[in-house]
DOGULUM-402083 format. One record per atom (N, C-alpha, C): residue in three letters; x negated, y negated, z. Coordinates in steps of 0.02 Angstrom, whole numbers, plus 32768, in hexadecimal, padded with zeros to 4 digits. Each point is the difference from the previous one (the first is absolute). Layout:
! DOGULUM-402083
ALAXYZ/...
This chain:
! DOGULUM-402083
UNK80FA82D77DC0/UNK80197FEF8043/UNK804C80027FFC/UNK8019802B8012/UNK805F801B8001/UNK80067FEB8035/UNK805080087FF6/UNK803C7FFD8044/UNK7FC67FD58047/UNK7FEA7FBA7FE9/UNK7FE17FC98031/UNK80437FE88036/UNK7FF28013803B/UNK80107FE7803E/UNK7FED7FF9802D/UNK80067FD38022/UNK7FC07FE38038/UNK800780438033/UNK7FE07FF48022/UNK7FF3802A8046/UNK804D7FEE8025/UNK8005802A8025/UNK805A80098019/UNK7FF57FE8804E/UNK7FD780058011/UNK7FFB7FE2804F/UNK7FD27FBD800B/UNK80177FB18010/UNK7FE87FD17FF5/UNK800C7FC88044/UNK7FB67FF38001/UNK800C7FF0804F/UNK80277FC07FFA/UNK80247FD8803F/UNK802F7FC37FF7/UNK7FE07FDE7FD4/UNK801E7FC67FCA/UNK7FED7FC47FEF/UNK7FDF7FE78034/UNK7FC77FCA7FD4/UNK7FBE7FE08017/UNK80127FB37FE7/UNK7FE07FD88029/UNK7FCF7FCF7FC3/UNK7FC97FE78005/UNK7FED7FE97FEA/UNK7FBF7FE87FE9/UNK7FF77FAC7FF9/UNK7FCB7FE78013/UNK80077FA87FF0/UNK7FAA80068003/UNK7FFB7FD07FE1/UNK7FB07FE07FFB/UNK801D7FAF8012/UNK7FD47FF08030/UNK80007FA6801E/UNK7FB17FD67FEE/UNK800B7FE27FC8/UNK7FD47FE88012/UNK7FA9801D7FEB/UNK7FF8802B7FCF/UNK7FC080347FFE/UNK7FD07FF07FE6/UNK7FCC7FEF8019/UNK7FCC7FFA7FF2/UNK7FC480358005/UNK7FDA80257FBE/UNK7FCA80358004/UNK7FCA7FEF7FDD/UNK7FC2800F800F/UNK7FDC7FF37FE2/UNK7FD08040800A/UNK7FC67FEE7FC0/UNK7FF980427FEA/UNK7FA07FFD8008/UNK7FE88011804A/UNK7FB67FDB7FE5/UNK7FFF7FB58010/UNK7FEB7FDB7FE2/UNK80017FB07FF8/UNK80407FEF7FDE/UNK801A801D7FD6/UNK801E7FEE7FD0/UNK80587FFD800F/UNK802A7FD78009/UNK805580007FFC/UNK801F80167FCB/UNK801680198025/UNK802A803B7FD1/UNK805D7FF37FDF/UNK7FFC7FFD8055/UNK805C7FE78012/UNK7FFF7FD38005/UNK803C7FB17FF7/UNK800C7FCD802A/UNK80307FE98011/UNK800F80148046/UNK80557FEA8011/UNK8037801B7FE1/UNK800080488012/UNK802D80227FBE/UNK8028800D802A/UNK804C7FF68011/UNK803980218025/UNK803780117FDC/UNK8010801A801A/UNK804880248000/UNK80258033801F/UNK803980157FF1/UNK802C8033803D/UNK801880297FD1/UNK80008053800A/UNK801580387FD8/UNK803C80148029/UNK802E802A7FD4/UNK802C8022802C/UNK800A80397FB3/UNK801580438019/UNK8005802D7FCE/UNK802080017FD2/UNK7FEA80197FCA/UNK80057FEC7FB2/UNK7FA3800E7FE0/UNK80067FFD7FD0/UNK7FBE7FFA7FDB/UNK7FE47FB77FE5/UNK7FBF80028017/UNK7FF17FBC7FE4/UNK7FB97FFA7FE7/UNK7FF57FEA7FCA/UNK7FB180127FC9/UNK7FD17FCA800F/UNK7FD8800D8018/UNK7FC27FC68001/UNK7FEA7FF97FBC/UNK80017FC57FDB/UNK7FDD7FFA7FAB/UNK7FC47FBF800F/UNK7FF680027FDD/UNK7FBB7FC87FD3/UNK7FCF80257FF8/UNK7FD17FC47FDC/UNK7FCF80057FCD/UNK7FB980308038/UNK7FE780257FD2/UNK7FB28018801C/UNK7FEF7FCF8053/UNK7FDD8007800D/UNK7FFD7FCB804C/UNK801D7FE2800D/UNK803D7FFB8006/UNK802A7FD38029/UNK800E801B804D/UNK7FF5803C8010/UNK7FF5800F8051/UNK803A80438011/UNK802D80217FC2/UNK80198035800A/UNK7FF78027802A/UNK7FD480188006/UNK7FDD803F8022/UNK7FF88002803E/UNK7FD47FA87FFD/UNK7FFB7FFA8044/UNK802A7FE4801F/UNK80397FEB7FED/UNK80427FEB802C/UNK801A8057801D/UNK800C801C7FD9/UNK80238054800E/UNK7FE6801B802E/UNK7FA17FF57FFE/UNK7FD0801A8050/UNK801D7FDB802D/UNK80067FBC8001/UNK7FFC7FE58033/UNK80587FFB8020/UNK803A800A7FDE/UNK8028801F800F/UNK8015805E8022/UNK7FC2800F7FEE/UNK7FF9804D8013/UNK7FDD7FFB804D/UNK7FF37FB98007/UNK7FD47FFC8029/UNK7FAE80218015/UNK7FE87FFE7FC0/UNK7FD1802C7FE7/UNK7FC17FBF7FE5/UNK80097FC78013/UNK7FCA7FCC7FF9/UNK80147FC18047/UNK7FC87FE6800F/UNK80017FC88023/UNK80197FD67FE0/UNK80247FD3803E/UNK801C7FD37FD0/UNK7FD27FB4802A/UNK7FED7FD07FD6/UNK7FD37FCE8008/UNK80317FD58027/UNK807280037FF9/UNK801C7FCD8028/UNK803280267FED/UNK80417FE5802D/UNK803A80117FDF/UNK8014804C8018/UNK8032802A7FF7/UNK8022803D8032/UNK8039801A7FCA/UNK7FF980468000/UNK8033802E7FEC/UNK802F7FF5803D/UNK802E80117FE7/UNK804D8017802C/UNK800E80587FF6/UNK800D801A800F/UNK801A8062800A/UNK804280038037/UNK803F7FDA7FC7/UNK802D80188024/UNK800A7FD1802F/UNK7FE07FAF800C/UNK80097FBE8020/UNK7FC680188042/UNK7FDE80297FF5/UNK7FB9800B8030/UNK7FC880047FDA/UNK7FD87FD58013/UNK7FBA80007FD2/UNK7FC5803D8012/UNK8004800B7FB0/UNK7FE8804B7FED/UNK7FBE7FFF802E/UNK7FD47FEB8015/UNK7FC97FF8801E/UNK801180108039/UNK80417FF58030/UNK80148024803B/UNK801980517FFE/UNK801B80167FD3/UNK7FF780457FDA/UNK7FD9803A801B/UNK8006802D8016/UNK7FDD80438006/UNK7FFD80037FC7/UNK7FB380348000/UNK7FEB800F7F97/UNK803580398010/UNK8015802B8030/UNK8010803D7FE8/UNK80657FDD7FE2/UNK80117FDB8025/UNK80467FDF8006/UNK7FFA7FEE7FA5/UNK7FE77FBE801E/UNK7FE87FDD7FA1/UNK7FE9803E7FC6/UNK7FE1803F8007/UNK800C80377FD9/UNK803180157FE9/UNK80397FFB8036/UNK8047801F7FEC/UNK802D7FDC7FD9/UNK7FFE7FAD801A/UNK801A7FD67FCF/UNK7FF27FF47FC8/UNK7FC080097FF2/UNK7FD87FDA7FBE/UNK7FE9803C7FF8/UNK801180107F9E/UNK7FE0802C7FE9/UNK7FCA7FDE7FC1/UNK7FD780207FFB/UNK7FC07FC07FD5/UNK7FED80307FBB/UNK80027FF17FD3/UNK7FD880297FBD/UNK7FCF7FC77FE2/UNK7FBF8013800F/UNK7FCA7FD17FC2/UNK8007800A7FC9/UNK7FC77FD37FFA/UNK80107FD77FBA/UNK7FD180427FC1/UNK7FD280178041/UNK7FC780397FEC/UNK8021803B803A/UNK803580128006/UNK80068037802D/UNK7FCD80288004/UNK7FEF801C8044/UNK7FCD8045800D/UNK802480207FFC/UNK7FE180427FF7/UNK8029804D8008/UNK7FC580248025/UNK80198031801E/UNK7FDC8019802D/UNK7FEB80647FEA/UNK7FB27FEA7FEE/UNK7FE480437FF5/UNK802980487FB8/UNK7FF980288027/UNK801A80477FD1/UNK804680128017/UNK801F7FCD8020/UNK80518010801A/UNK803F80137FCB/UNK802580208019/UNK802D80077FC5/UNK80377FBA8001/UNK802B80057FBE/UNK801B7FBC8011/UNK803880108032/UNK8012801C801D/UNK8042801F8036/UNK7FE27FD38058/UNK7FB5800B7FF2/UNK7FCB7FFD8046/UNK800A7FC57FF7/UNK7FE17FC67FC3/UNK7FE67FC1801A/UNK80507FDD7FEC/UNK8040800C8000/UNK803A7FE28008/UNK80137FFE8039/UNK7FF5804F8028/UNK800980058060/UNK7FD07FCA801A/UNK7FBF7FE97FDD/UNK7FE37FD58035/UNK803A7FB37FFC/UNK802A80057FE1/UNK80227FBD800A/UNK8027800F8049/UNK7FF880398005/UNK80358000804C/UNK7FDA7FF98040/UNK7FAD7FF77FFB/UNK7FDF7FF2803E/UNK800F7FC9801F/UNK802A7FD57FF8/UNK80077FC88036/UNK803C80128028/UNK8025804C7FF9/UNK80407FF9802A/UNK7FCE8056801A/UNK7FD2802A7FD2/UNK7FF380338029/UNK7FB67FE58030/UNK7FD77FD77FFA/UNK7FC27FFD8016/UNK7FDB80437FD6/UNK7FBD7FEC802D/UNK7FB480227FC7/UNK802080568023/UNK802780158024/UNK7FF880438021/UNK803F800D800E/UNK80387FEE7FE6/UNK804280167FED/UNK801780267FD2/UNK802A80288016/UNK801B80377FD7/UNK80467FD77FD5/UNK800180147FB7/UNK801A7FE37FEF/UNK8057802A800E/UNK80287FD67FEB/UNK8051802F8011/UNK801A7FFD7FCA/UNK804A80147FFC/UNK803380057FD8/UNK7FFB7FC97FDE/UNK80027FBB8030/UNK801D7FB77FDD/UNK7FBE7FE97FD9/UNK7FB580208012/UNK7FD57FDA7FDA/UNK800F803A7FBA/UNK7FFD80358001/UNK7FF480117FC5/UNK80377FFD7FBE/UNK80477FE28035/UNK802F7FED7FB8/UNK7FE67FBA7FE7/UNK7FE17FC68030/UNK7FF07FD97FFD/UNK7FC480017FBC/UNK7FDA80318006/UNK7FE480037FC0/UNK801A801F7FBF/UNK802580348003/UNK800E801F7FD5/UNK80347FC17FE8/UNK80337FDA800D/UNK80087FB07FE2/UNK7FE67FD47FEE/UNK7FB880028015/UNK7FD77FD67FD6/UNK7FDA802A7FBF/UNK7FF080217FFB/UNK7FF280397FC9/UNK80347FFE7FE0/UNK8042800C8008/UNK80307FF77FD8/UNK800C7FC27FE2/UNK7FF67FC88016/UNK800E7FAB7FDF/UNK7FE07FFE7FD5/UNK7FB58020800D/UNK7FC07FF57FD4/UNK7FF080267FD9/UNK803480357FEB/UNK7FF6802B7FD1/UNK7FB680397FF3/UNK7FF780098054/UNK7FD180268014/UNK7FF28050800A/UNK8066800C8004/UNK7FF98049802C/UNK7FF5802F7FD6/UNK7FF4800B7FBB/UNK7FF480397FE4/UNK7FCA80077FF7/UNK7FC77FCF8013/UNK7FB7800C8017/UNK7FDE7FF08036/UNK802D8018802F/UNK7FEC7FE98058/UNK7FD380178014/UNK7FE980437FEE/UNK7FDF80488021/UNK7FB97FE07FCB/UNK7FF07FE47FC5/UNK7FC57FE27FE9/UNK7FDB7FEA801B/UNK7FB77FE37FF6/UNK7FB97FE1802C/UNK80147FBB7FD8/UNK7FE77FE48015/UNK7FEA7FAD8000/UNK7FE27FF67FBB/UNK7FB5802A8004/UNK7FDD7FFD7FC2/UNK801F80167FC6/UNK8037802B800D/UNK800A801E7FBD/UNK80417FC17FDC/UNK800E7FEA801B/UNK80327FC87FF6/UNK7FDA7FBB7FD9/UNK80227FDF7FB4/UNK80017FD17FE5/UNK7FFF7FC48034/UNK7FD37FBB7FE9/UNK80077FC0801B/UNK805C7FFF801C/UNK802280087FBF/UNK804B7FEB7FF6/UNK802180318059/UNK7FF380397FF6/UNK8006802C8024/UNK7FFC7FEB8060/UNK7FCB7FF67FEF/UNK7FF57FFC8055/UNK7FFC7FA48014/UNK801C7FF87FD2/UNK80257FA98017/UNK803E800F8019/UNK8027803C7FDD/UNK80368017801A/UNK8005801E803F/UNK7FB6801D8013/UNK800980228040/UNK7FF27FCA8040/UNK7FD57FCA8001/UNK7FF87FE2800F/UNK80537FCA802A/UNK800F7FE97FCC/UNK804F7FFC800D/UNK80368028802F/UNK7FF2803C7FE8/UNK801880248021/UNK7FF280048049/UNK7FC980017FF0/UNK7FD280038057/UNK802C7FC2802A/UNK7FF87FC57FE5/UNK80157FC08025/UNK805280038018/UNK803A80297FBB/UNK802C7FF38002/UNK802A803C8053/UNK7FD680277FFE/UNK7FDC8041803F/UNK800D7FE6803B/UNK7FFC7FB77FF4/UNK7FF67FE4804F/UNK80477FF48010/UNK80277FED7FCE/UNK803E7FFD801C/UNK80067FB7802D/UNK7FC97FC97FED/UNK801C7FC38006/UNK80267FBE7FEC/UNK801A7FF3802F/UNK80357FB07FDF/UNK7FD27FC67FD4/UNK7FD3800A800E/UNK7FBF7FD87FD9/UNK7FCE80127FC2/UNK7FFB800B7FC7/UNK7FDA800E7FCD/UNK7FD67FD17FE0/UNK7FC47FFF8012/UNK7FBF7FD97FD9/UNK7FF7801F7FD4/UNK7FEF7FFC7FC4/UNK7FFE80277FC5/UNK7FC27FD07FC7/UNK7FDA7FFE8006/UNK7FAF7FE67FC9/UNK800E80297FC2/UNK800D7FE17FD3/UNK800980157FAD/UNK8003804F800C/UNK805C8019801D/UNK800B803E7FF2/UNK800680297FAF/UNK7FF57FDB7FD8/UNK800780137FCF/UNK7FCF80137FE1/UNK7FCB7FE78017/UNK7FB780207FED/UNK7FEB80347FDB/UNK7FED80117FC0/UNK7FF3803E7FE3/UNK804080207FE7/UNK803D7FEB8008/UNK803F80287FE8/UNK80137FE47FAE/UNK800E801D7FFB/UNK801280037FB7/UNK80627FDF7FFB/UNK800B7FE07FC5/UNK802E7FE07FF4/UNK804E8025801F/UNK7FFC80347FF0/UNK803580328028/UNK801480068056/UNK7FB9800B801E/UNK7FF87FFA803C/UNK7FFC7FB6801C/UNK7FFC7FE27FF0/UNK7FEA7FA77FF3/UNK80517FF58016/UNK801E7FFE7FDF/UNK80587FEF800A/UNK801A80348052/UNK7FEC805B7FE5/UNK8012800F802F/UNK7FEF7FFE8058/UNK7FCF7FD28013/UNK7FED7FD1801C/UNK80387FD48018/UNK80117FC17FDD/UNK80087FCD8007/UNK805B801C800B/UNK800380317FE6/UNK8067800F801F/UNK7FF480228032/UNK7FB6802A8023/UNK8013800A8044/UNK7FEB7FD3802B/UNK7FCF7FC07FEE/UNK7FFC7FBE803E/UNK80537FEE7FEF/UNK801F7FF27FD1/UNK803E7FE57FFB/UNK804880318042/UNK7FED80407FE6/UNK802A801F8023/UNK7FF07FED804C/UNK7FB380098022/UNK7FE67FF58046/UNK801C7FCC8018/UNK7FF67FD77FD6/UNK80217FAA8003/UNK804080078026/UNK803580237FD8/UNK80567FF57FF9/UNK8001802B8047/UNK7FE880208008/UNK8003803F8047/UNK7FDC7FDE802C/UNK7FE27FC3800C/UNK7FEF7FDB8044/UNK7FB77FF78007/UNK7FD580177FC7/UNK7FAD80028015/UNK7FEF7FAC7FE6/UNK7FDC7FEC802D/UNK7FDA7FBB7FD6/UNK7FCB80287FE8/UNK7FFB7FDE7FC4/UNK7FBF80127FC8/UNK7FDE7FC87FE7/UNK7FC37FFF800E/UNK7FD87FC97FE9/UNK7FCB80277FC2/UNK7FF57FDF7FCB/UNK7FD7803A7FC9/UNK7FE17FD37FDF/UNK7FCB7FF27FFD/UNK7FDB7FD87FDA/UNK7FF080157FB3/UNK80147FE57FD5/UNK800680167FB7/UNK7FD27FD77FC0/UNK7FE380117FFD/UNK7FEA7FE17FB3/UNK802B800E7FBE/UNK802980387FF5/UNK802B7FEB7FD6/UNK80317FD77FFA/UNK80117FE07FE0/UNK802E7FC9800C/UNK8054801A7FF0/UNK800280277FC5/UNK803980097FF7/UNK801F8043803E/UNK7FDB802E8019/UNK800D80158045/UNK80107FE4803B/UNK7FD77FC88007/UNK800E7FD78044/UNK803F7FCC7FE8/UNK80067FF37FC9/UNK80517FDB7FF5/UNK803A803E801C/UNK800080297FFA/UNK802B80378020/UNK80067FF98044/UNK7FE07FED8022/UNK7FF97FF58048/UNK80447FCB8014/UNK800C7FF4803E/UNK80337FD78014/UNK7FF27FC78000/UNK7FB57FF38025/UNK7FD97FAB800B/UNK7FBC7FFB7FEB/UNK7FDF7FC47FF0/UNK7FE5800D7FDD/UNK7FB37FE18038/UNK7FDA80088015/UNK7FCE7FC58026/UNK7FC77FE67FD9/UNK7FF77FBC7FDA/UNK7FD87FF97FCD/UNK7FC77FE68011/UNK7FBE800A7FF1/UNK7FB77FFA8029/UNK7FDB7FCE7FF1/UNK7FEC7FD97FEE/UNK7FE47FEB7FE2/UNK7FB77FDC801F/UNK7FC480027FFC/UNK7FAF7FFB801D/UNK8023800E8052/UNK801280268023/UNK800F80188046/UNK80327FD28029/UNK80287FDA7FC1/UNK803C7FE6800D/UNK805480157FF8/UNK80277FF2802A/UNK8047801B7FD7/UNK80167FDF7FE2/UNK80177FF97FA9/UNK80117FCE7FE7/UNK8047800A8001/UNK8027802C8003/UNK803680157FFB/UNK800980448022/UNK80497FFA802C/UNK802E803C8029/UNK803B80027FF0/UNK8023801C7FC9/UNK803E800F7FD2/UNK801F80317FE2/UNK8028800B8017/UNK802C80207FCE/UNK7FD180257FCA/UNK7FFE80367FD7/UNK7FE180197FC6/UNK80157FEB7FD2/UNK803E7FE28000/UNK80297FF87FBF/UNK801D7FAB7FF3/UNK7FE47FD0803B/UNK80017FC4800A/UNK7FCD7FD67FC2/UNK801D7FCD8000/UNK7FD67FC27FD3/UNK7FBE7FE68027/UNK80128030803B/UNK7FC17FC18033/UNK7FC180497FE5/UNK7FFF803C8006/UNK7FCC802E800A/UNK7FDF800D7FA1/UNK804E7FE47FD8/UNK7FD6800F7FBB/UNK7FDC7FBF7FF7/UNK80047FC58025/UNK7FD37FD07FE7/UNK7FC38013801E/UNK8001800B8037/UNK7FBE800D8032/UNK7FDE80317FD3/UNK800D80397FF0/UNK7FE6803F7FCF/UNK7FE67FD27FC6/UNK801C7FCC7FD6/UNK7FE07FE47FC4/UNK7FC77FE0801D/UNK801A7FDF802B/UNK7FC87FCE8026/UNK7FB780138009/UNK8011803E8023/UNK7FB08012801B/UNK7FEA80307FD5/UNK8022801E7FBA/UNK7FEE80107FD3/UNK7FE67FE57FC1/UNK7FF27FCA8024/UNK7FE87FBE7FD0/UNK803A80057FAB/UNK803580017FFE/UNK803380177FC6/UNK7FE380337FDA/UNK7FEB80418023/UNK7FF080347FCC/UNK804080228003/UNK802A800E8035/UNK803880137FF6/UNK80317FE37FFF/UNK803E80217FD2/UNK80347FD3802A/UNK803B80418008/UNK80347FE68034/UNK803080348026/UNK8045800D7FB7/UNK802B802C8005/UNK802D800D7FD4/UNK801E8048800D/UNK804A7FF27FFA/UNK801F80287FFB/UNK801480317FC5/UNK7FEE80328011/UNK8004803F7FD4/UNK8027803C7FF9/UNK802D80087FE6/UNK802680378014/UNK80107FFB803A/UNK80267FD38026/UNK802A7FFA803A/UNK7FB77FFE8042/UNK7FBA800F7FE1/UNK7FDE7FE9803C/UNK7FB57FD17FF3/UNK7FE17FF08033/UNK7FE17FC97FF1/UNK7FBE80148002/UNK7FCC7FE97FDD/UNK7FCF80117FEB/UNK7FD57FCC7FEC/UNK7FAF80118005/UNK7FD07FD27FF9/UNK7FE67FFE7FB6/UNK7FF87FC77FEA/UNK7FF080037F99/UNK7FBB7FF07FF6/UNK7FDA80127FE8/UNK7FBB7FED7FF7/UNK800E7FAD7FC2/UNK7FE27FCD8014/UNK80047FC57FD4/UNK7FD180117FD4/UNK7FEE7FFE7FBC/UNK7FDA802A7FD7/UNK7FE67FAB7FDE/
């Protein structure tokens, strides 16, 4: 993944707030009373196996019921939202991205531009630099014209990305983008949410690696569908929270000028 730069056309700054959230999943609570207010920059959702990652990011995507409690989109609650409007702001990558059929990867990066062309729009000038910049961040374009199938796990996590980054929104949901990438691509990742960041995109990315999501700006710490901590990445308040709900398997440390998660052995 070379010469990583976000997409060049980026709709105004956004933000984002959760008040209050309550989800539940079935019978079962998931969330409880989780708030807070985003403004752009990057910021990593962490904790342990079930603590409610995933389903905080849906229900910020506005992609689950919520049992109480209201997103904000920009100080208007996302639920008042057109899907096609809320498409343009919010761009979403799962946690299990789909990909779609025998397409080449050039095709399913243009579908990131259906919320500004609709299902029967011709695409123009501005969508297709719009992709050819996301192919470029993601270190895609020298196999654009490829199928889906013929592409590695590692591979079409990248296209996937790409697809989202396509949309050219102030908003990025991102479910373990790192998925299937390998240690190389893994970093080159995390300097283009950093770069998206510095250029005005809010990025929300839910991470199970730990020493990746310390790279992030803030940190949101989970714990059984609670927030135990909203800090700084590099604060005393988010490395205790990280030991905490890691029951002390890790602990935080600086390494070569950056900070990183230690396995307690």
């Amino acid at each position: 993944m070379n010469a990583i730069t976000p997409p060049s056309s980026l709709a105004p700054a956004a933000t984002l707030r959760a008040e209050a959230l309550h989800v539940s999943l079935g019978a079962q609570g998931v969330l409880h009373g989780v708030s807070f207010a985003l403004r752009p920059g990057w910021t990593a959702i962490v904790g342990p196996n079930g603590a409610g990652k995933s389903t905080l990011l849906r229900a910020l995507a506005g992609l689950l019921p919520l049992a109480s409690g209201r997103v904000w989109l920009d100080e208007r609650p996302l639920a008042d939202w057109g899907a096609a409007a809320r498409a343009r702001r919010i761009a979403w990558l799962a946690q299990q991205g789909e990909s779609s059929g025998d397409l080449s990867v050039r095709d399913v990066v243009m579908l990131g531009r259906l919320p500004h062309l609709g299902l029967f729009g011709s695409p123009g000038a501005g969508d297709h630099a719009a992709v050819d910049a996301a192919l470029e961040a993601t270190g895609c374009t020298d196999w654009r014209q490829r199928r889906l199938p013929e592409l590695s796990g590692g591979e079409r996590q990248r296209v996937l990305l790409a697809r989202a980054l396509a949309v050219g929104a102030p908003v990025l949901l991102l479910d373990e983008p790192t998925t299937h990438l390998d240690p190389p691509h893994q970093v080159a990742v995390v300097r283009l949410l950093q770069r998206l960041a510095a250029a005005g995109t809010l990025v929300v990315s839910v991470l199970h690696d730990l020493p990746l999501a310390l790279q992030a700006e803030r940190l949101l710490v989970l714990h059984g569908g609670r927030l135990l901590a909203d800090a700084p990445s590099d604060s005393a308040d988010a490395h205790a929270a990280l030991v905490e709900v890691f029951d002390g398997a890790v602990s935080i440390e600086r390494i070569r000028g950056r900070l990183t998660a230690v396995p307690v052995l």
